[in-house]
VEXDREN-2710 file (C-alpha; in Angstrom, 1 decimal):
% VEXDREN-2710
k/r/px/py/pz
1/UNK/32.4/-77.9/71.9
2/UNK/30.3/-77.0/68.6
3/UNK/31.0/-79.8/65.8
4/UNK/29.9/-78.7/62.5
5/UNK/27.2/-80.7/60.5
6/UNK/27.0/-81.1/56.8
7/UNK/26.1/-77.8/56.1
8/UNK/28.4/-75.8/58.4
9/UNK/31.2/-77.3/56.4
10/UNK/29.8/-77.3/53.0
11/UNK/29.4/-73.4/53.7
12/UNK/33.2/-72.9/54.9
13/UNK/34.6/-75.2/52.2
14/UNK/32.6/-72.8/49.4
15/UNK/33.9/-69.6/51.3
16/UNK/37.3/-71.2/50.9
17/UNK/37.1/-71.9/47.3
18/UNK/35.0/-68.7/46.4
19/UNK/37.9/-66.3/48.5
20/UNK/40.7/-68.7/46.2
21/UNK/39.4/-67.5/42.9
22/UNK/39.1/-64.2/44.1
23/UNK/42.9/-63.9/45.3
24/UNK/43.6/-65.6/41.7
25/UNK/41.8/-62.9/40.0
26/UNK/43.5/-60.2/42.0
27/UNK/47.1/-61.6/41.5
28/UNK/46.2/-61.7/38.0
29/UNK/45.5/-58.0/37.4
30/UNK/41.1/-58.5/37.1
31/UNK/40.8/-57.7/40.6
32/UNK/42.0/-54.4/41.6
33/UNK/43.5/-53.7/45.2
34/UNK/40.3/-51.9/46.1
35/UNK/38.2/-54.6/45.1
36/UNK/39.8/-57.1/46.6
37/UNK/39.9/-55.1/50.3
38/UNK/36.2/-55.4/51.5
39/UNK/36.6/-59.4/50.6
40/UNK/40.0/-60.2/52.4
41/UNK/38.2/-58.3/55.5
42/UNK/36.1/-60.4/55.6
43/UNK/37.7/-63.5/55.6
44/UNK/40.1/-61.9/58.1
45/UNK/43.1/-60.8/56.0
46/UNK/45.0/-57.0/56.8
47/UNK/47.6/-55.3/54.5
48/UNK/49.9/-54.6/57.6
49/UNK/53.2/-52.8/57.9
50/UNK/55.5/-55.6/56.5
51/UNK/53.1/-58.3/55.2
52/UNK/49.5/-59.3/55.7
53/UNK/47.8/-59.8/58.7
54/UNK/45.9/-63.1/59.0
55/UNK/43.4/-63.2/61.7
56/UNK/41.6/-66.6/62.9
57/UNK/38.0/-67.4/64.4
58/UNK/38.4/-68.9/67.5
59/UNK/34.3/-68.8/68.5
60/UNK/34.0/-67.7/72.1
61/UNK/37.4/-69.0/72.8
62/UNK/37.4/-73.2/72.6
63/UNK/39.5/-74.8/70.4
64/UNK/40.6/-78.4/70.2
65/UNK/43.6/-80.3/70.4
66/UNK/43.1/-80.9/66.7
67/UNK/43.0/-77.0/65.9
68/UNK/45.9/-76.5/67.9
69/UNK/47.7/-78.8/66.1
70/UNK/46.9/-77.5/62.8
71/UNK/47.6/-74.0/64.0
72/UNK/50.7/-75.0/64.9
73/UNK/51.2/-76.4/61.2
74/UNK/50.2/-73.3/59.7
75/UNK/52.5/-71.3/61.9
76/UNK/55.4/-73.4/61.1
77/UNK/54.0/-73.6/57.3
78/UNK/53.5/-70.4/56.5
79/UNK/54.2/-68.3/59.3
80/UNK/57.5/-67.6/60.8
81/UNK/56.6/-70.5/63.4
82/UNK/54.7/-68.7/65.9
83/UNK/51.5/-67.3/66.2
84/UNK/49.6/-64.3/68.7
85/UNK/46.4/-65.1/70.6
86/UNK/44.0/-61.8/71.0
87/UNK/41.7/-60.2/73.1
88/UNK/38.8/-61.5/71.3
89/UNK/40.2/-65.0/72.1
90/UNK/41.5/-64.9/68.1
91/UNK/44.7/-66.1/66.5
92/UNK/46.7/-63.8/64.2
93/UNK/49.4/-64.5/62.5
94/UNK/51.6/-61.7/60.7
95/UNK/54.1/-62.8/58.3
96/UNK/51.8/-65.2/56.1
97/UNK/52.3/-64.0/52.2
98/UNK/49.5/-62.7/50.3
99/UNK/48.9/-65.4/48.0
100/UNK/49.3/-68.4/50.2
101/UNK/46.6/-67.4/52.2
102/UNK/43.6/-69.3/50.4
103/UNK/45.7/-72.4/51.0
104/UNK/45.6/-71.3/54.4
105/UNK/42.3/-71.2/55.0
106/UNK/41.8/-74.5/52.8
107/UNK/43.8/-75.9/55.9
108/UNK/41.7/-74.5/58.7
109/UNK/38.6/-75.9/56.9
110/UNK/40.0/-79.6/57.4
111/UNK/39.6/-78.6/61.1
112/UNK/36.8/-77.1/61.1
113/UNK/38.1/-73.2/61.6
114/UNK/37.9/-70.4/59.3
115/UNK/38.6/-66.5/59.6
116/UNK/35.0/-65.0/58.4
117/UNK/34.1/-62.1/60.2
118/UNK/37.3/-61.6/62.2
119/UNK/37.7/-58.2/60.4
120/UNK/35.8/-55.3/58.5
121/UNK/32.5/-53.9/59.3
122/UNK/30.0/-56.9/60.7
123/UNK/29.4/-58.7/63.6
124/UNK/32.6/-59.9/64.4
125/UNK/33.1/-63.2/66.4
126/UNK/31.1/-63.2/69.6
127/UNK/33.1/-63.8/72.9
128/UNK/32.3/-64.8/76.7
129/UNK/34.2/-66.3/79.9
130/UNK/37.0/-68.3/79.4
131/UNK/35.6/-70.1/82.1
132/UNK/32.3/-70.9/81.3
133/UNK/30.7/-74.4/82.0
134/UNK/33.2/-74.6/84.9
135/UNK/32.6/-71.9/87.0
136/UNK/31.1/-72.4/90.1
137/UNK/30.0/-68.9/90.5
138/UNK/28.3/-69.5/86.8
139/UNK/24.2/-69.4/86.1
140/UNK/24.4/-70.9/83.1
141/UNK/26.6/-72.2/80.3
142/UNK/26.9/-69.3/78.0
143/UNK/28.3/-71.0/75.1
144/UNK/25.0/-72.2/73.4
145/UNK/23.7/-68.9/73.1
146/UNK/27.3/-67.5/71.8
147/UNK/27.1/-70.5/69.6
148/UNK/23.1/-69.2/68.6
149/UNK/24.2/-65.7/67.6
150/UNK/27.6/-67.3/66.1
151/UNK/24.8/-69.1/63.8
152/UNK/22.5/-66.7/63.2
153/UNK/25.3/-63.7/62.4
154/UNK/27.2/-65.5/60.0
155/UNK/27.0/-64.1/56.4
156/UNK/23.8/-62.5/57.4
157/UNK/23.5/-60.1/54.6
158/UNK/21.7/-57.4/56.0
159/UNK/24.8/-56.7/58.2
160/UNK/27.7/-57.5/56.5
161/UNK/28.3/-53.7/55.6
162/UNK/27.7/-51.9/58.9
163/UNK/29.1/-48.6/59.3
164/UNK/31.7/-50.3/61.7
165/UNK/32.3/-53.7/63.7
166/UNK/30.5/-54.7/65.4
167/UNK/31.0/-56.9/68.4
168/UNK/29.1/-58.8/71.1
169/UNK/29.8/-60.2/74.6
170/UNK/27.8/-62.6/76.6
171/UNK/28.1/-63.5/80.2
172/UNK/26.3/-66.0/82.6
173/UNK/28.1/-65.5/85.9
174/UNK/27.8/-63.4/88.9
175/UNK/31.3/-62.2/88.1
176/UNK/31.6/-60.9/84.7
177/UNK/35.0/-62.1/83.0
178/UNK/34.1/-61.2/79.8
179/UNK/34.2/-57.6/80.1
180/UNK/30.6/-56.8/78.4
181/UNK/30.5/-53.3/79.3
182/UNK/32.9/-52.5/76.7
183/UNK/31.0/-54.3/74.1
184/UNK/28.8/-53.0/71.6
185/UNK/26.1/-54.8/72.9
186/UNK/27.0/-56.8/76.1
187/UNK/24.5/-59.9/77.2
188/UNK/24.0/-60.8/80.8
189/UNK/22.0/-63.5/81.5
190/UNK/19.4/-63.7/84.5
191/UNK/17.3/-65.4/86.3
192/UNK/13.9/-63.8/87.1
193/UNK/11.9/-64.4/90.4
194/UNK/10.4/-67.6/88.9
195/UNK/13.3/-69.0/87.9
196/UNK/13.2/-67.7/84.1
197/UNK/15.8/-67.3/81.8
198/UNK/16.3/-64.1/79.9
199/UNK/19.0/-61.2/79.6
200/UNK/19.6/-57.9/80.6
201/UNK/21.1/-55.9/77.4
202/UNK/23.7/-53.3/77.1
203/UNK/24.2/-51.3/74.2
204/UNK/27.3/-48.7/73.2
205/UNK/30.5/-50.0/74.8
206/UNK/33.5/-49.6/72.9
207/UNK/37.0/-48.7/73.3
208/UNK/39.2/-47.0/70.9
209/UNK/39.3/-43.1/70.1
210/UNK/36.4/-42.6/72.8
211/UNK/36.2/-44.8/75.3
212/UNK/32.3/-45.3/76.6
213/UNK/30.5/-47.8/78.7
214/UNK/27.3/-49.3/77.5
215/UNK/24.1/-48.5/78.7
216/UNK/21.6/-50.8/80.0
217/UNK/18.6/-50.7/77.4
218/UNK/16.2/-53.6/78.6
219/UNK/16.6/-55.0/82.4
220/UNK/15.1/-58.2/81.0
221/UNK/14.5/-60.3/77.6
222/UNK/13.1/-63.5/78.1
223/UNK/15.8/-65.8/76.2
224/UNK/12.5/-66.8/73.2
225/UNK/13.5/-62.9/71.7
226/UNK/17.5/-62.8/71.9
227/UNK/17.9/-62.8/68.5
228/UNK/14.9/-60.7/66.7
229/UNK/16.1/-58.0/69.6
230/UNK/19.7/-58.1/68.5
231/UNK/18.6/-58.0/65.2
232/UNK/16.7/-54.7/66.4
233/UNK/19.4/-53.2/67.6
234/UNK/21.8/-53.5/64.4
235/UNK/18.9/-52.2/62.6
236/UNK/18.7/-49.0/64.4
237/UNK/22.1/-48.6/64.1
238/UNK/22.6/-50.0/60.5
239/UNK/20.1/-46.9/59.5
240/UNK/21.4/-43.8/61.8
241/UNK/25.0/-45.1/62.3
242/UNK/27.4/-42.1/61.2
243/UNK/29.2/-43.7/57.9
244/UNK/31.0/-40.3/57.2
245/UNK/33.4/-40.5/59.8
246/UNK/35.0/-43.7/60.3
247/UNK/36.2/-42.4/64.0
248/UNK/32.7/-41.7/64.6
249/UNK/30.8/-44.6/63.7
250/UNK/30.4/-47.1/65.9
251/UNK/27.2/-47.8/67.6
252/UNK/28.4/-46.4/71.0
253/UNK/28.7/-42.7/69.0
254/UNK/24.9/-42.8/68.3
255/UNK/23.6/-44.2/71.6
256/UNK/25.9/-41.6/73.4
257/UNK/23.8/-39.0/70.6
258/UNK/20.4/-39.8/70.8
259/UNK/21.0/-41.0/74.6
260/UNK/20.5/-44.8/76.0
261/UNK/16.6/-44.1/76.7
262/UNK/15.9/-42.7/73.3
263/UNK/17.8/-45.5/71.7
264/UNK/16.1/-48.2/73.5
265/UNK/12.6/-46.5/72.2
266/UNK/13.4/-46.8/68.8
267/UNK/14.9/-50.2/69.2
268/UNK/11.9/-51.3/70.7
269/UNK/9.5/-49.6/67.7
270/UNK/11.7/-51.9/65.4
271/UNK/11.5/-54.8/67.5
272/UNK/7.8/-54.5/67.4
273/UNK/7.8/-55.8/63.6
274/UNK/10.3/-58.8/64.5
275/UNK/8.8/-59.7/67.9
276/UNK/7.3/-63.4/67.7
277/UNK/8.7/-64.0/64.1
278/UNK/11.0/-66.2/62.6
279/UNK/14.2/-65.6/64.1
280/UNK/12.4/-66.0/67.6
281/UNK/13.8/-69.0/69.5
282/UNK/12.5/-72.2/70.2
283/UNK/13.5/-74.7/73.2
284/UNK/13.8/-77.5/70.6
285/UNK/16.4/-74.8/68.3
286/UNK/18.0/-74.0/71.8
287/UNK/18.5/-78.0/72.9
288/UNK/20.3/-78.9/69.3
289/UNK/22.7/-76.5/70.0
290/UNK/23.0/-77.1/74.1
291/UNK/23.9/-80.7/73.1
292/UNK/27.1/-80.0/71.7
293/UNK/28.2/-78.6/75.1
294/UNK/27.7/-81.8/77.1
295/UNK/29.3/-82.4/80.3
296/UNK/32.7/-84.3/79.7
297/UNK/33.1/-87.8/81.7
298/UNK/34.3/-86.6/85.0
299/UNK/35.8/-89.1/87.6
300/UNK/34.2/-89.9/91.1
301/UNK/37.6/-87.5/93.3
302/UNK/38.1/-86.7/96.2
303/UNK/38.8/-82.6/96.5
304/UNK/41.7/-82.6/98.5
305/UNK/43.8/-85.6/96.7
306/UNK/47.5/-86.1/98.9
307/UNK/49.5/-86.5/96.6
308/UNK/48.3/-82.9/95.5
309/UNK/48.4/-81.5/98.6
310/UNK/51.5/-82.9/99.7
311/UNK/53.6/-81.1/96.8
312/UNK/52.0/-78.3/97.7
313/UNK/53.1/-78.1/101.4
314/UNK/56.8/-78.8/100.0
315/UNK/57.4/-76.9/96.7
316/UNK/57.3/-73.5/96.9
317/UNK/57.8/-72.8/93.4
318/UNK/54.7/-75.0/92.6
319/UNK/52.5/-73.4/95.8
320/UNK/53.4/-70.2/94.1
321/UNK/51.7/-71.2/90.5
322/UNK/49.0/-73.0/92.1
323/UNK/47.9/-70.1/93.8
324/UNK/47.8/-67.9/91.1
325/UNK/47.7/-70.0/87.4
326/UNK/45.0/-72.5/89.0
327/UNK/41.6/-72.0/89.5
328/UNK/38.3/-73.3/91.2
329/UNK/35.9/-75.7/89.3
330/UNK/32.7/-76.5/90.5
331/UNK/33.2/-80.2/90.0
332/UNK/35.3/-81.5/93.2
333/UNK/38.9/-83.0/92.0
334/UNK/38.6/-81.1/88.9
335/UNK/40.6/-77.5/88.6
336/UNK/41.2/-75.0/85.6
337/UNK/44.7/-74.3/84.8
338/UNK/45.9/-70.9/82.8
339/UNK/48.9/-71.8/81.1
340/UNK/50.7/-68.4/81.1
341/UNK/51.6/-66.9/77.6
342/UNK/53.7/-64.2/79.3
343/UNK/57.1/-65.5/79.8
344/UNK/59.8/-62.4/79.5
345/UNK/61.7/-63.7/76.8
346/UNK/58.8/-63.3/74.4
347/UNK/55.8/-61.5/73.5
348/UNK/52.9/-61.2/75.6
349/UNK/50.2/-63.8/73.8
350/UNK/52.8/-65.3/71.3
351/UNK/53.3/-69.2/71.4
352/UNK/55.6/-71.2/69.1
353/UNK/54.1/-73.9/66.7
354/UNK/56.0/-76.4/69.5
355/UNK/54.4/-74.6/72.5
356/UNK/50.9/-75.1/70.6
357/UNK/51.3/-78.8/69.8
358/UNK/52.3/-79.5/73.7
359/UNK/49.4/-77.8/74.7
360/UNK/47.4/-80.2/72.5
361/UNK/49.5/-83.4/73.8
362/UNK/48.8/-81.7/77.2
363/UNK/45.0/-81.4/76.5
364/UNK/44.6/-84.4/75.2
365/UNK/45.9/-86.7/78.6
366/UNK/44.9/-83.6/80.9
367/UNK/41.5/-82.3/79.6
368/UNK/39.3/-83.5/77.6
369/UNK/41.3/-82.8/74.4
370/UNK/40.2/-79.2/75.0
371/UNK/41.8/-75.5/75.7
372/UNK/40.8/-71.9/75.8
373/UNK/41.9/-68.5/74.8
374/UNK/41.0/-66.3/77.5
375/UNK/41.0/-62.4/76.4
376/UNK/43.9/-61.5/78.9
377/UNK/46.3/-63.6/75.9
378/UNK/46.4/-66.7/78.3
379/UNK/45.3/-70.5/77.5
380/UNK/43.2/-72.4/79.7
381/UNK/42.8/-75.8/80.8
382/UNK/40.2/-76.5/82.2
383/UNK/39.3/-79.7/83.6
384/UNK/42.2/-81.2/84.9
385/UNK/42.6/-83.2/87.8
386/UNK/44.3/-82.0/91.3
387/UNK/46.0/-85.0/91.3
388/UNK/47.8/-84.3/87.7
389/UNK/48.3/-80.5/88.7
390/UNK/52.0/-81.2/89.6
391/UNK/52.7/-83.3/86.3
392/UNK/51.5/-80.9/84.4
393/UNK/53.2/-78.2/86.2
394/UNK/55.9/-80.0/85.3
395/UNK/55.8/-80.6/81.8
396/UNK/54.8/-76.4/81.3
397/UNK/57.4/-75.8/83.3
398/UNK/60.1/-77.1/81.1
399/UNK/58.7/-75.4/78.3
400/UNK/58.5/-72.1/79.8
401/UNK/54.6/-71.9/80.3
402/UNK/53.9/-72.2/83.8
403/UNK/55.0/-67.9/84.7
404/UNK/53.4/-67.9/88.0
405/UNK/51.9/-64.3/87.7
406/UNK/48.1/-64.5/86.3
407/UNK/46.7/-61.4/87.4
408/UNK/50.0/-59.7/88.5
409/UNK/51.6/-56.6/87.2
410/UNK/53.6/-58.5/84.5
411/UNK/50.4/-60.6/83.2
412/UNK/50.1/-58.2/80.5
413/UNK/47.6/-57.6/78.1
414/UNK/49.2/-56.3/74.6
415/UNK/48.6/-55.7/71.0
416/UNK/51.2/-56.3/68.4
417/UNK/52.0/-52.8/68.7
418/UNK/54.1/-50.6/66.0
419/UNK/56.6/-53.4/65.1
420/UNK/54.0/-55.0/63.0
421/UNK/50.7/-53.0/63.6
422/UNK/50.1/-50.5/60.4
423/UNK/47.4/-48.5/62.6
424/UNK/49.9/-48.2/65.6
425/UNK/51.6/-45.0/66.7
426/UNK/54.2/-46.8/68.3
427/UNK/55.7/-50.4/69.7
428/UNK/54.2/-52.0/72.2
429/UNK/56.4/-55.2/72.9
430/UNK/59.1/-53.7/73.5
431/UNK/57.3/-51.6/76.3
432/UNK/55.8/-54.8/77.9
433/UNK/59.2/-56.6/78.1
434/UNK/61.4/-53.7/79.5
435/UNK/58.5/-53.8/82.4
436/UNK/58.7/-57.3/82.5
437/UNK/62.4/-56.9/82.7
438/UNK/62.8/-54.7/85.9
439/UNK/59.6/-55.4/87.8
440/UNK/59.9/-59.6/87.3
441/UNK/61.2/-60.2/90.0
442/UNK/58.8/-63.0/91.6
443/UNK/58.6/-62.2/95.5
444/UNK/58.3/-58.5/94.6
445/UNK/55.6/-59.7/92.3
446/UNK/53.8/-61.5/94.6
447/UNK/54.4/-59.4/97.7
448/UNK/52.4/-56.5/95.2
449/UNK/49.3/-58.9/94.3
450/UNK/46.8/-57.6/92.2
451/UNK/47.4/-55.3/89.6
452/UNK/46.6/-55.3/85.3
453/UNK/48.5/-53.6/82.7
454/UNK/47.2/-53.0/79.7
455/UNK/49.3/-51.4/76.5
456/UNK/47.8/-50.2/73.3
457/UNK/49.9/-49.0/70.5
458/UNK/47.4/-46.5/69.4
459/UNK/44.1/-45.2/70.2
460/UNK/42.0/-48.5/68.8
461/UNK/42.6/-49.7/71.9
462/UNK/43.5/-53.3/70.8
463/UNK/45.5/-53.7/74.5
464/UNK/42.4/-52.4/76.1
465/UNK/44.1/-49.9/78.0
466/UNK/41.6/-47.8/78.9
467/UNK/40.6/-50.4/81.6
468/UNK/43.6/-51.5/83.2
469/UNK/44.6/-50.4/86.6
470/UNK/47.8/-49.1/84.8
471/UNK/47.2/-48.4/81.1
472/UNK/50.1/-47.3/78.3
473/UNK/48.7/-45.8/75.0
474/UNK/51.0/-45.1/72.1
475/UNK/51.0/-42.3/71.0
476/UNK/52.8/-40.1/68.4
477/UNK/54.4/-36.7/69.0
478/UNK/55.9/-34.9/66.4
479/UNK/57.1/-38.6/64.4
480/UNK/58.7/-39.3/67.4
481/UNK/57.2/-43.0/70.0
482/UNK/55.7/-41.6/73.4
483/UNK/53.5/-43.1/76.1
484/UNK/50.9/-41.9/77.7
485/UNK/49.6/-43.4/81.2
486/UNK/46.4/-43.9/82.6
487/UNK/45.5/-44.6/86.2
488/UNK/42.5/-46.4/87.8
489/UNK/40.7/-48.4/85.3
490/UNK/39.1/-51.9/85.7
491/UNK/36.9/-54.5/84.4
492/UNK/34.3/-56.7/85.8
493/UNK/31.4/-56.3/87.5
494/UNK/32.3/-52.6/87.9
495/UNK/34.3/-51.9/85.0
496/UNK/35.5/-48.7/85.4
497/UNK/38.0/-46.2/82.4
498/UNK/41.1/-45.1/83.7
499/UNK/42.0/-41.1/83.8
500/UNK/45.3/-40.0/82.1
501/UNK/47.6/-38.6/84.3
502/UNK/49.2/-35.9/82.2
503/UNK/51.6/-35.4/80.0
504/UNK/53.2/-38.5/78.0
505/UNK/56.4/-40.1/78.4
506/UNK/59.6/-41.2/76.6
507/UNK/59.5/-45.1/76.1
508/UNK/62.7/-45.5/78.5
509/UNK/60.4/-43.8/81.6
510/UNK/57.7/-45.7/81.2
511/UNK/59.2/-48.5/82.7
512/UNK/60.6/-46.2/85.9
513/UNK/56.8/-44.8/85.9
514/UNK/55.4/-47.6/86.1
515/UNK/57.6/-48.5/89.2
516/UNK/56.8/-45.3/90.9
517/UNK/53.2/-45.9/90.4
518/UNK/53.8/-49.4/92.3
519/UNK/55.6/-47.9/94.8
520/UNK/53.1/-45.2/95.9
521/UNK/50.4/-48.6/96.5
522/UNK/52.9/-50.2/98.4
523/UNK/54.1/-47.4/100.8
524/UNK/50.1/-46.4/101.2
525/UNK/48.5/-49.5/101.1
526/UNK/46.2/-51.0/104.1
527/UNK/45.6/-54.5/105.1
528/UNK/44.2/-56.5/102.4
529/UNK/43.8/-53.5/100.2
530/UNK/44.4/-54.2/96.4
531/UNK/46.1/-52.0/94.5
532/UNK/42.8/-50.3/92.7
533/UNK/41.4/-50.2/96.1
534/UNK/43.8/-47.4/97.3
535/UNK/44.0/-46.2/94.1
536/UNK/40.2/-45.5/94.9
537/UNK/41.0/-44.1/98.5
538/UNK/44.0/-41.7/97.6
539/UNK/42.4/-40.5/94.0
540/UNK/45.1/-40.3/91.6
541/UNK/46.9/-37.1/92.8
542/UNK/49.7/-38.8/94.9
543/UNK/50.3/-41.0/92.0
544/UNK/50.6/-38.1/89.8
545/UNK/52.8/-36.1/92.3
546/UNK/55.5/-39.2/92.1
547/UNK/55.7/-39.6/88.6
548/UNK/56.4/-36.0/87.5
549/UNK/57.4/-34.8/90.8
550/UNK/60.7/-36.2/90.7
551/UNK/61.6/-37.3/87.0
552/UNK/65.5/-38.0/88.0
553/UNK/65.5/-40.5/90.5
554/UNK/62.8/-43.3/90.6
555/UNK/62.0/-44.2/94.6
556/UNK/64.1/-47.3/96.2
557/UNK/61.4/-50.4/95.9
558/UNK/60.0/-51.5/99.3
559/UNK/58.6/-55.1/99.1
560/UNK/57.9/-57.1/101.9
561/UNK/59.8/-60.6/101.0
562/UNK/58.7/-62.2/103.6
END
């Protein structure tokens, strides 16, 4: 991963000092509270509903064993001992007070983190696969390019003030896991016939109040121009975005406007006064950052190790997490691991200060001394060898991070919600453990397969649950918590926004609705089919029919144990 040089942390460690005299000033009356806002934004401090919000960088997802380990400190410091990974792969923690937060941040510099940019209205942290530089299915490692717009975005003046945030996704496999669609500009990298690099860009995703997919603005951008284009781009918007309307100011508002090919022309008569100048790349600027992301010292192994194999044929509990928290890697003997942060005693993404220093011990004799945030809330390990899977199933096991459900109903993606959220309409936790609760059972899990629930506690769309197959939005009626439910959304390749399918419900349905939404896949389902696949065949009107055709009596669940 990145290591910073001389400069990188001579800039962090005057951020740290320069935000430290500013929070003095402000506790001592010179700074008032609406001063002080736009510069705890940006060095990723909220005024939440019971205390500050305090949100970390983690760049496109990678942290060390040494971060870990100092996030843990910090959580157990001055925290309440945990903390809450996001969906941009960041770390948040909730209960830190206002004035220990420069000493906070004085900490993270010693490890080379920092929270610029993880709030207000810039270019927030760029993100990609959780998965990238061990994916087989991959083109090429994404991360030095992240790592090239990480560089060139921070503390760029010219957009620190944008009309909103601003984010950016990058992706360099044939299956996108980084959801770029739903970016505000989304990078997918290509090869062209000769065997060029370059990117096809999307512009004008975004979640939130209105949900839009970007639009495809240039099919291909040889990789020399990725910069001076992007920098086209937030000029454009930077000049026409709406500022007047905060709910109507992101970039996807003025594409959807002016409309994708009309955008693109414009961004092109601005690129035409940056094309072929200084920001353009070079391959010798592209090779100092591509060395960071060597390739770690990978043993000579056999694929199919017996030791590994042989637990596998007599464990089921361990077949069972293999098959769904363990994942291909294209070297052979080598396999990624998502260690599950969805256990139902807790909240979906949280992790103690003890939980985070295992994972370091864990990445340290497993990995490389290297984990990842993935943006479903998960952590990933990934190089570790077959033969060690069933260790280190072991060791997560005892410590209640080895939930063998990745990608099942009850891997759920959730924001903080209303119990600590000042934007939220209403809780989201508690919505995501009362599922958890009656729909955990394992066999019935499994026997389902395939499905992703996604709750948001308000229309920001934090939970991004205008793309799960089952979505939950918060919502308030009349002072009073409801839920509203969405059907038939998905990302990837063919990322696709759920439709609502009517009228809200009260929190203690929503986990019955949920179940009744279930059980219509399961009685209709054909062989193979996944549950968005027959959600695709029936349409959503015998899905509807069950959830407000019988409100009293929620449908007898009809698994297949096997």
């Amino acid at each position: 991963m990145y290591q910073y040089d001389s400069f990188d942390q001579a800039l962090i460690d005057q951020r740290v000092a320069q935000f430290q005299d500013q929070m003095n000033r402000h506790l001592a009356g010179e700074l008032s509270v609406d001063d002080l806002r736009p510069l705890r934004l940006q060095n990723g401090l909220y005024i939440q509903r019971h205390a500050p919000m305090f949100r970390i960088a983690v760049p496109y997802g990678m942290l060390n064993s040494r971060q870990l380990r100092k996030l843990a400190h910090i959580a157990r410091t001055y925290d309440r001992g945990y903390g809450h990974f996001t969906t941009r792969h960041n770390m948040q923690f909730n209960w830190i007070p206002l004035e220990r937060v420069p000493a906070a941040l004085a900490e993270l510099a010693t490890v080379q983190m920092h929270a610029i940019q993880t709030s207000g209205n810039c270019v927030r942290n760029t993100t990609t696969d959780h998965f990238a530089g061990v994916a087989g299915d991959e083109i090429a490692d994404p991360r030095p390019w992240c790592e090239l717009i990480r560089q060139w975005s921070t503390f760029n003046p010219e957009f620190a003030f944008l009309p909103r945030k601003f984010k950016i996704a990058v992706n360099a496999a044939k299956t996108d896991r980084t959801v770029i669609q739903v970016n505000d500009i989304g990078i997918d990298l290509r090869l062209d016939d000769n065997g060029n690099t370059g990117f096809r860009v999307l512009v004008g995703g975004g979640l939130g109040r209105t949900p839009i997919l970007g639009s495809a603005i240039r099919e291909f951008l040889p990789w020399q121009h990725l910069l001076s284009y992007i920098e086209a781009i937030l000029r454009v918007y930077n000049r026409y975005g709406r500022r007047d309307n905060a709910f109507k100011a992101r970039i996807k508002i003025l594409v959807k406007a002016l409309g994708a090919e009309e955008f693109a022309r414009q961004v092109e008569e601005e690129w035409a006064h940056l094309k072929d100048g200084p920001a353009t790349l070079t391959q010798a600027e592209v090779d100092r950052v591509a060395r960071h992301f060597t390739t770690p010292p990978y043993e000579t192994l056999v694929d199919d190790d017996l030791d590994y194999t042989t637990h596998l044929q007599q464990e089921k509990a361990f077949a069972r997490w293999v098959g769904r928290n363990v994942h291909a890697h294209k070297v052979p003997g080598y396999a990624a691991v998502t260690v599950s942060l969805k256990a139902y005693d807790h909240a979906t993404g949280n992790v103690t200060a003890e939980q985070m220093e295992l994972i370091a011990d864990l990445a340290d004799r497993y990995c490389f001394g290297e984990a990842r945030v993935s943006h479903e809330q998960n952590l990933i390990l990934a190089d570790v060898p077959k033969r060690a899977l069933h260790a280190l199933w072991q060791e997560l096991r005892a410590h209640g991070l080895a939930t063998p459900t990745v990608g099942l109903l009850t891997d759920i993606i959730c924001c903080p919600g209303g119990d600590l959220c000042a934007l939220a309409n209403a809780k989201s936790t508690p919505i995501a453990m009362a599922v958890q609760e009656r729909l955990g059972d394992l066999d019935y899990l499994h026997d389902v397969g395939e499905v992703s629930l996604n709750i948001s506690g308000c229309m920001n769309a934090c939970g991004h649950h205008h793309v799960g197959n089952i979505g939950i939005l918060g919502v308030d009626k009349r002072g009073e918590e409801w839920y509203q439910v969405s059907i038939g959304g998905r990302q990837g390749n063919h990322t696709r926004l759920g439709s609502i399918l009517g009228p809200s419900f009260a929190a203690a349905d929503v986990p019955r609705v949920v179940e009744q939404l279930v059980d219509v896949y399961v009685e209709n389902r054909r062989e193979g089919e996944r549950f968005i696949d027959t959600v695709d065949r029936l349409g959503v009107e015998p899905f509807k029919a069950r959830v407000y055709g019988n409100q009293d009596n929620a449908q007898n669940r009809k698994v297949a144990n096997g």
